[in-house]
mmCIF file as gemmi writes it, N, C-alpha and C atoms, coordinates in Angstrom:
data_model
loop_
_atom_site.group_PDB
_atom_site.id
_atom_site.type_symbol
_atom_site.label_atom_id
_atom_site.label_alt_id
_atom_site.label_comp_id
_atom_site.label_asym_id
_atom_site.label_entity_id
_atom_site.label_seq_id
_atom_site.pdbx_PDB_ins_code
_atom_site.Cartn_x
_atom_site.Cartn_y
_atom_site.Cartn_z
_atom_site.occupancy
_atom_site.B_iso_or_equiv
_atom_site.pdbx_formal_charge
_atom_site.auth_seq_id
_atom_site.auth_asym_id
_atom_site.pdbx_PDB_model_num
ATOM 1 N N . UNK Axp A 1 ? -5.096 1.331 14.755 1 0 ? 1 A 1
ATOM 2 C CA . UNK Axp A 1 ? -4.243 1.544 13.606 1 0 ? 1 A 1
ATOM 3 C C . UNK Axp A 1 ? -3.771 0.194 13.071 1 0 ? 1 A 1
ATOM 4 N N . UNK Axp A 2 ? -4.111 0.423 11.746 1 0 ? 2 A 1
ATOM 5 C CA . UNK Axp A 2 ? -3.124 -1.309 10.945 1 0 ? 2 A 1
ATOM 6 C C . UNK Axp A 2 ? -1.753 -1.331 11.152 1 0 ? 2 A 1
ATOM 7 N N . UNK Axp A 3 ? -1.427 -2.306 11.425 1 0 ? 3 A 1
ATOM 8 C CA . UNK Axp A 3 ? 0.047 -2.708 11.286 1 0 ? 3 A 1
ATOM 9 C C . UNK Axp A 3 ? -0.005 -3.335 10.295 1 0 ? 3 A 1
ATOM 10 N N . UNK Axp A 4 ? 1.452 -2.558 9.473 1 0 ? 4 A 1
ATOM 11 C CA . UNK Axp A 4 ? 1.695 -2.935 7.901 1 0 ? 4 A 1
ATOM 12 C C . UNK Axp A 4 ? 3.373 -3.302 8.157 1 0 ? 4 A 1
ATOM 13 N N . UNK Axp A 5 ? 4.121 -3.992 6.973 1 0 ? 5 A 1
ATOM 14 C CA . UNK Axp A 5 ? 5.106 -4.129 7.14 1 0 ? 5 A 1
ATOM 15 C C . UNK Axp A 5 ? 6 -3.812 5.939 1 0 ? 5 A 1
ATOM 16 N N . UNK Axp A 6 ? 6.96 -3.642 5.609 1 0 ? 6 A 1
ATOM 17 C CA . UNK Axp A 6 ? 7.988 -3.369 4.738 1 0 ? 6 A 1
ATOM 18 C C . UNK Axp A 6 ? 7.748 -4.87 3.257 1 0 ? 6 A 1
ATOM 19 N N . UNK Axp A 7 ? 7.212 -4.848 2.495 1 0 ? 7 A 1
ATOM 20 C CA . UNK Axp A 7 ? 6.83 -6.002 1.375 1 0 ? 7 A 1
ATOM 21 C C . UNK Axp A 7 ? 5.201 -6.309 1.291 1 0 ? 7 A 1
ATOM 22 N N . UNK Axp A 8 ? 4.134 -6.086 2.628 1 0 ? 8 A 1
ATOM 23 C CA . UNK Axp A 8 ? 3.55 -6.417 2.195 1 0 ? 8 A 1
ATOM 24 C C . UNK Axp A 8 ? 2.717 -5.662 1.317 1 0 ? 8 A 1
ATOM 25 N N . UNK Axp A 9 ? 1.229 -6.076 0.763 1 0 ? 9 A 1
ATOM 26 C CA . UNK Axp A 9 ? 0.325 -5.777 -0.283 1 0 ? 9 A 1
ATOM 27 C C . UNK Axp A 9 ? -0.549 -5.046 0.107 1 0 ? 9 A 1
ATOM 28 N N . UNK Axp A 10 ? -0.507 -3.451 0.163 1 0 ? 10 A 1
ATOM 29 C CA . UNK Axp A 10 ? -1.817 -2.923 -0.097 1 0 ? 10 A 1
ATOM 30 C C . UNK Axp A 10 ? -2.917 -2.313 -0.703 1 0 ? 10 A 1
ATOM 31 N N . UNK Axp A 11 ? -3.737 -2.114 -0.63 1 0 ? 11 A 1
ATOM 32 C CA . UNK Axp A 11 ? -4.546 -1.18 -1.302 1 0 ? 11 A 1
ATOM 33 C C . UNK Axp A 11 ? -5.254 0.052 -0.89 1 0 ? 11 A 1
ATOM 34 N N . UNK Axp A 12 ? -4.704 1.273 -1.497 1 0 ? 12 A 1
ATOM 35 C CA . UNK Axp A 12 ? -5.473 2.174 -1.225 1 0 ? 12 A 1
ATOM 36 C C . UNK Axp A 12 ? -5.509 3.125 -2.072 1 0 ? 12 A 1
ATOM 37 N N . UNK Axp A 13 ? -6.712 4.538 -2.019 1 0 ? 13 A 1
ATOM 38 C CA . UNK Axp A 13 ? -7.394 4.908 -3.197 1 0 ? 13 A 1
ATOM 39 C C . UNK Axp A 13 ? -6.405 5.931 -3.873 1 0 ? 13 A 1
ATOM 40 N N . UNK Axp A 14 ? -4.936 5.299 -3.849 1 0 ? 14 A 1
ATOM 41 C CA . UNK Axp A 14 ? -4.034 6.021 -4.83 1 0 ? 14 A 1
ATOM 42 C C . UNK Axp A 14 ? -3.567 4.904 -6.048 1 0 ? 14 A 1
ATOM 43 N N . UNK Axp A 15 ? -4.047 3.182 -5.208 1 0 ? 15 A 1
ATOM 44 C CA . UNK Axp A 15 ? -3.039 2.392 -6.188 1 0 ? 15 A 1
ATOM 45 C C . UNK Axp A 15 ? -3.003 1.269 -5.417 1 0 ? 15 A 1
ATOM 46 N N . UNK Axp A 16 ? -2.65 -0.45 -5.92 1 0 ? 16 A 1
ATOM 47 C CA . UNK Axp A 16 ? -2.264 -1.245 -4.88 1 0 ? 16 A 1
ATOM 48 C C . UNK Axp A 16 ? -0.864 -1.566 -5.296 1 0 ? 16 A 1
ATOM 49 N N . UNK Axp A 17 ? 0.129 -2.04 -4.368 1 0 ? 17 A 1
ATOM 50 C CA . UNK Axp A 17 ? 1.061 -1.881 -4.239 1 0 ? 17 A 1
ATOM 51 C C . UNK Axp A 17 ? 1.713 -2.565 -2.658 1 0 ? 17 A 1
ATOM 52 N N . UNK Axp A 18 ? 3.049 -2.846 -3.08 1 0 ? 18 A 1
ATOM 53 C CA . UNK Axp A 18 ? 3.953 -2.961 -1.964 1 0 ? 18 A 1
ATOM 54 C C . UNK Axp A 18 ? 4.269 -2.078 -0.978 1 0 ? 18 A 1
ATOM 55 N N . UNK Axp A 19 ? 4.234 -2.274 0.332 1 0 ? 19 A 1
ATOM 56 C CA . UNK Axp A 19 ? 4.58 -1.321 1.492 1 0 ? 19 A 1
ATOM 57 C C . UNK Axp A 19 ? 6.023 -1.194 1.151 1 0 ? 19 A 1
ATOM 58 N N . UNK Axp A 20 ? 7.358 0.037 0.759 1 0 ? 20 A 1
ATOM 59 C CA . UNK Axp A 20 ? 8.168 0.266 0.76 1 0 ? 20 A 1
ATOM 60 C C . UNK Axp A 20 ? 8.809 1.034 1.754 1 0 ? 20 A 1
ATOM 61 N N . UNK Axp A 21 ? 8.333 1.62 2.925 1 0 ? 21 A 1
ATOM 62 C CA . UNK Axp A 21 ? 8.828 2.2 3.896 1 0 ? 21 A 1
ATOM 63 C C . UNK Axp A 21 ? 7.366 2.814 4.606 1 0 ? 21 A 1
ATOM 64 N N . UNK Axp A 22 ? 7.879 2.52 6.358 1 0 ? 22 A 1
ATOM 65 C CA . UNK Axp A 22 ? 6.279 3.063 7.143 1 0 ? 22 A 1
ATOM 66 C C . UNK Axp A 22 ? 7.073 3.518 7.808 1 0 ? 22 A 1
ATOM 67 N N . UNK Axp A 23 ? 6.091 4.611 8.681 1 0 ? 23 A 1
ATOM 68 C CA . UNK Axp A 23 ? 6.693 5.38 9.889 1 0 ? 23 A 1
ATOM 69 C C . UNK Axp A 23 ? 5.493 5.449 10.554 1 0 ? 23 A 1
ATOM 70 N N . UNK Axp A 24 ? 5.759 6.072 12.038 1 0 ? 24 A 1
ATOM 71 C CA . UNK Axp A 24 ? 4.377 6.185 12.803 1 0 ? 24 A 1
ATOM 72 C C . UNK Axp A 24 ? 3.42 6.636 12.101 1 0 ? 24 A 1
ATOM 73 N N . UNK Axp A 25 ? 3.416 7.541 11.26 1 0 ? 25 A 1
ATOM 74 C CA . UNK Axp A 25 ? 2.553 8.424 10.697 1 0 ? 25 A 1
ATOM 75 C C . UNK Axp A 25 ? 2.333 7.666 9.093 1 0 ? 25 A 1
ATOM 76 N N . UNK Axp A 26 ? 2.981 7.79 8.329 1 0 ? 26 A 1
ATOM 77 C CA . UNK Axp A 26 ? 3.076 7.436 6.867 1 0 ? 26 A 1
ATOM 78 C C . UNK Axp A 26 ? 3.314 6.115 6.358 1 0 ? 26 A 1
ATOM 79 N N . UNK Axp A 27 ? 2.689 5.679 5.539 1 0 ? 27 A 1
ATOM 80 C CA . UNK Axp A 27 ? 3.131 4.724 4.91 1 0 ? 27 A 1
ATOM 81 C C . UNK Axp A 27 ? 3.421 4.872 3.35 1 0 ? 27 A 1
ATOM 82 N N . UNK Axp A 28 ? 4.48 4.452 2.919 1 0 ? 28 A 1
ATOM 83 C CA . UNK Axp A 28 ? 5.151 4.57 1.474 1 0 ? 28 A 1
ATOM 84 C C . UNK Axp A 28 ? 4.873 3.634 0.488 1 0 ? 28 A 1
ATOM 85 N N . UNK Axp A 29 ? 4.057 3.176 -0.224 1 0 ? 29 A 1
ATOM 86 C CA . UNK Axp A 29 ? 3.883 2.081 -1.22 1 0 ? 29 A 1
ATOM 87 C C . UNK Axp A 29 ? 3.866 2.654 -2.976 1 0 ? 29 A 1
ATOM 88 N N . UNK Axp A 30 ? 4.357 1.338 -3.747 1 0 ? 30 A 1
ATOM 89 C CA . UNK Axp A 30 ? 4.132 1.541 -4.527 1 0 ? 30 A 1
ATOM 90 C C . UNK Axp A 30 ? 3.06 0.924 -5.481 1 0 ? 30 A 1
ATOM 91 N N . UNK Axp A 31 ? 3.201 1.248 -6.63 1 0 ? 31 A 1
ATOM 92 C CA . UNK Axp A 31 ? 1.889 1.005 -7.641 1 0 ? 31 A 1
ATOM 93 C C . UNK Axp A 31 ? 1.95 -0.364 -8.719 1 0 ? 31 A 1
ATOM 94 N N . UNK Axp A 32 ? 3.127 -1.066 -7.862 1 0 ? 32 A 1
ATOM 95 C CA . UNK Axp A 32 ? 3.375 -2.176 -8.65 1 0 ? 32 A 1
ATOM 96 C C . UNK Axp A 32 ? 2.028 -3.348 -9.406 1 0 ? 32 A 1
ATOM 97 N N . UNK Axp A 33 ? 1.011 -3.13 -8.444 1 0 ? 33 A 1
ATOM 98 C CA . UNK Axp A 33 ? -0.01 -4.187 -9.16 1 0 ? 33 A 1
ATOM 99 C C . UNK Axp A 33 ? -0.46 -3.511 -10.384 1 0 ? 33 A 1
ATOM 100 N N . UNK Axp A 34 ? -0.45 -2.252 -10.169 1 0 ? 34 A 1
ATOM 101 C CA . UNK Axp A 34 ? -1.089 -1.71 -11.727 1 0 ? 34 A 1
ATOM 102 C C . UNK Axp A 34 ? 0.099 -1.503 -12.784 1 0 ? 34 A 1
ATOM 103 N N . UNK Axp A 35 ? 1.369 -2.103 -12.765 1 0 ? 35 A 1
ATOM 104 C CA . UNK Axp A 35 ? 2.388 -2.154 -13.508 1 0 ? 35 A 1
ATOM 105 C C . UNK Axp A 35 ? 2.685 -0.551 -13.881 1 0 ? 35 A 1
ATOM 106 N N . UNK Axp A 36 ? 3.044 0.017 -12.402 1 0 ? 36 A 1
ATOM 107 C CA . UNK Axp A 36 ? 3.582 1.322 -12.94 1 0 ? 36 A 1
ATOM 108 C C . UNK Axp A 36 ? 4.724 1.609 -11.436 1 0 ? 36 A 1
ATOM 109 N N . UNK Axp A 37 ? 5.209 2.468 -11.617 1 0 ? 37 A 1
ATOM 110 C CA . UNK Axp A 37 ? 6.596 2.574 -10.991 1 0 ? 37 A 1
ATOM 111 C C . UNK Axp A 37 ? 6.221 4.11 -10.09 1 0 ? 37 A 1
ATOM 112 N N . UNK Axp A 38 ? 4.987 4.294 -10.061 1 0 ? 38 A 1
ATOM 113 C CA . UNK Axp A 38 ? 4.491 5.539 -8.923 1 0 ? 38 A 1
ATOM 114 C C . UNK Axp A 38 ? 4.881 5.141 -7.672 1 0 ? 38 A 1
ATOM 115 N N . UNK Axp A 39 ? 5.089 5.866 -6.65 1 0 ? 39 A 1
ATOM 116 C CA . UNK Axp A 39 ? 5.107 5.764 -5.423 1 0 ? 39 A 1
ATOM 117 C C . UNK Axp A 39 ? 3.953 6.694 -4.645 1 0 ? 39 A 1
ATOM 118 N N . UNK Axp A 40 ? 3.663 6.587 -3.486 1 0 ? 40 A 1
ATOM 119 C CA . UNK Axp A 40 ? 2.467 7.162 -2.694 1 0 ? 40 A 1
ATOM 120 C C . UNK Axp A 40 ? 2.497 7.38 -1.02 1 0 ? 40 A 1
ATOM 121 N N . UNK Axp A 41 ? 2.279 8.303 -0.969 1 0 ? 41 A 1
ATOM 122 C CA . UNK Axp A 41 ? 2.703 8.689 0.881 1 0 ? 41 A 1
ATOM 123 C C . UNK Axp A 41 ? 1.21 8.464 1.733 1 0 ? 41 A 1
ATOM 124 N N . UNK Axp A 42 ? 1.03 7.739 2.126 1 0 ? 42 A 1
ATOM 125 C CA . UNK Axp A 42 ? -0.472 7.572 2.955 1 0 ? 42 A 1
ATOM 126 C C . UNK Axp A 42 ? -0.409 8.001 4.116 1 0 ? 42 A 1
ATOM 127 N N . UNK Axp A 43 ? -1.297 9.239 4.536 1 0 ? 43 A 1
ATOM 128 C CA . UNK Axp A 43 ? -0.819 9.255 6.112 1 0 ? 43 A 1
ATOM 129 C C . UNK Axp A 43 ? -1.961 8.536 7.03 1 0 ? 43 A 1
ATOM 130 N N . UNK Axp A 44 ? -1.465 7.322 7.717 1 0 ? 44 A 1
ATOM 131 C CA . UNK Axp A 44 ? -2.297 6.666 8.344 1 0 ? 44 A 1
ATOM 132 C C . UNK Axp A 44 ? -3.742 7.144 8.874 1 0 ? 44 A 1
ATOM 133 N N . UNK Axp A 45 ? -3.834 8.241 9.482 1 0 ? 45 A 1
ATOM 134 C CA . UNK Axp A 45 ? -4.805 8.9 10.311 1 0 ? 45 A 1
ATOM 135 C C . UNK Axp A 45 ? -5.845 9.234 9.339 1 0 ? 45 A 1
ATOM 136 N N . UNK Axp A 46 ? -5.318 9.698 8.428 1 0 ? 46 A 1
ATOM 137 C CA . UNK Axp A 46 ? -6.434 10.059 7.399 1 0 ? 46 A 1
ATOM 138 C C . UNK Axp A 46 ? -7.041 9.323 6.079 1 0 ? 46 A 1
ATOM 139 N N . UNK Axp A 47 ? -5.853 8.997 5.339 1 0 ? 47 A 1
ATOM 140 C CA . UNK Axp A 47 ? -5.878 8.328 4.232 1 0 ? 47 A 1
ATOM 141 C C . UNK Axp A 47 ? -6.57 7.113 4.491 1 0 ? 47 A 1
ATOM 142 N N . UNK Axp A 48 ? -7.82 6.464 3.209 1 0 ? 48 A 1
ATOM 143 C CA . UNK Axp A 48 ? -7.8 4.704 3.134 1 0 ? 48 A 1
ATOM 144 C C . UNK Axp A 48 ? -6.708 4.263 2.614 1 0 ? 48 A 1
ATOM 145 N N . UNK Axp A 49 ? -6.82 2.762 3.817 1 0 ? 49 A 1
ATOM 146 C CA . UNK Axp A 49 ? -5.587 2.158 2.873 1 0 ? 49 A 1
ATOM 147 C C . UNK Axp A 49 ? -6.208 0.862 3.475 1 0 ? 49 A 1
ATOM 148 N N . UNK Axp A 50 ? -5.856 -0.586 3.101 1 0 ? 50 A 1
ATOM 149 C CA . UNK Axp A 50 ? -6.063 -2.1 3.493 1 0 ? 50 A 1
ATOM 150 C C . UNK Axp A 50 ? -5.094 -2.78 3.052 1 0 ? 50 A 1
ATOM 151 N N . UNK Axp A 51 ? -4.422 -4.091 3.772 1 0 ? 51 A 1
ATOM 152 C CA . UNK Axp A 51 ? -3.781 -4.426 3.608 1 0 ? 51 A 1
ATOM 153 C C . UNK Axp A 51 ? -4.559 -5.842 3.1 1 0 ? 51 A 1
ATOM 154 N N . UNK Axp A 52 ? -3.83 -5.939 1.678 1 0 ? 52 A 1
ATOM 155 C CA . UNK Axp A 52 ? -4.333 -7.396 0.759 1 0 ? 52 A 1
ATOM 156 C C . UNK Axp A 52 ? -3.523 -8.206 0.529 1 0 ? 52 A 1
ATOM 157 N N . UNK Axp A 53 ? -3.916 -9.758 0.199 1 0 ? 53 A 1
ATOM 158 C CA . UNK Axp A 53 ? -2.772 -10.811 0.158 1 0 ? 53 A 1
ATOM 159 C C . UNK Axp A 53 ? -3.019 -10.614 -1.4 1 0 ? 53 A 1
ATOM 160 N N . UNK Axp A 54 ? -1.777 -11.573 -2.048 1 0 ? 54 A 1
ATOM 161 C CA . UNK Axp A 54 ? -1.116 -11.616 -3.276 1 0 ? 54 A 1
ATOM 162 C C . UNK Axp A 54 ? -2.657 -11.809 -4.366 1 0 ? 54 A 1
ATOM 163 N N . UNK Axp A 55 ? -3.664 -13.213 -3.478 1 0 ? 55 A 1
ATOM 164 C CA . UNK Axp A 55 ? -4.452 -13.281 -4.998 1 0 ? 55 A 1
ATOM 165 C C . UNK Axp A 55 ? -5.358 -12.197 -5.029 1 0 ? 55 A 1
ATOM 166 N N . UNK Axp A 56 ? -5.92 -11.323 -3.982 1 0 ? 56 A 1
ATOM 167 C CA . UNK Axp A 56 ? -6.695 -10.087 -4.441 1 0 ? 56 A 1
ATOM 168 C C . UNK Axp A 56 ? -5.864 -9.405 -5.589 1 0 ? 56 A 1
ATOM 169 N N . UNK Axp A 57 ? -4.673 -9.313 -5.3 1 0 ? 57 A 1
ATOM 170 C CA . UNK Axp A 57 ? -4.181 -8.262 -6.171 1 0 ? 57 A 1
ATOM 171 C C . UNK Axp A 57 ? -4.113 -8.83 -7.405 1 0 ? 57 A 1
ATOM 172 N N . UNK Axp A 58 ? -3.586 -10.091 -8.199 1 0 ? 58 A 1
ATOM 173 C CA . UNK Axp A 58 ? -3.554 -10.779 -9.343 1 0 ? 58 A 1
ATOM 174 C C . UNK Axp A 58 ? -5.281 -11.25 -9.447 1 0 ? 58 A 1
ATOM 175 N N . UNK Axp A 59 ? -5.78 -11.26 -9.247 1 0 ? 59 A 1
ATOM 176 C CA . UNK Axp A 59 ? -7.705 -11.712 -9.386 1 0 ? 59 A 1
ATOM 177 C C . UNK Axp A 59 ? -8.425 -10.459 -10.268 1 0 ? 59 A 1
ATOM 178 N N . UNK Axp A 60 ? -8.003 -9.037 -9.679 1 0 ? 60 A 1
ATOM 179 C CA . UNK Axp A 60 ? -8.228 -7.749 -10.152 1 0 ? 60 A 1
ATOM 180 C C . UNK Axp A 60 ? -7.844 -7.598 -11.171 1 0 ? 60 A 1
């Protein structure tokens, strides 16, 4: 399982975005790289998700 943290950058096939809250199970991010104010519940086990640094997300 990835270890993610509270700020950093990920991507997954809802949106990339900031980690805003994780739990064993879920992770909470939002859709900030695509300049929108969605939020998204990933549940680790199932969902893709990757964790990206700042210039993937501004390069896109």
């Amino acid at each position: 399982m990835k270890r993610t943290k509270i700020g950093d950058m990920v991507e997954s096939d809802y949106g990339k975005g900031r980690v805003l809250a994780e739990t064993e199970q879920w992770i909470i991010h939002d859709n900030s790289a695509n300049k929108s104010d969605t939020e998204f519940a990933i549940l680790k086990s199932d969902d893709y998700y990757k964790i990206v640094n700042e210039l993937e997300v501004t390069a896109s």
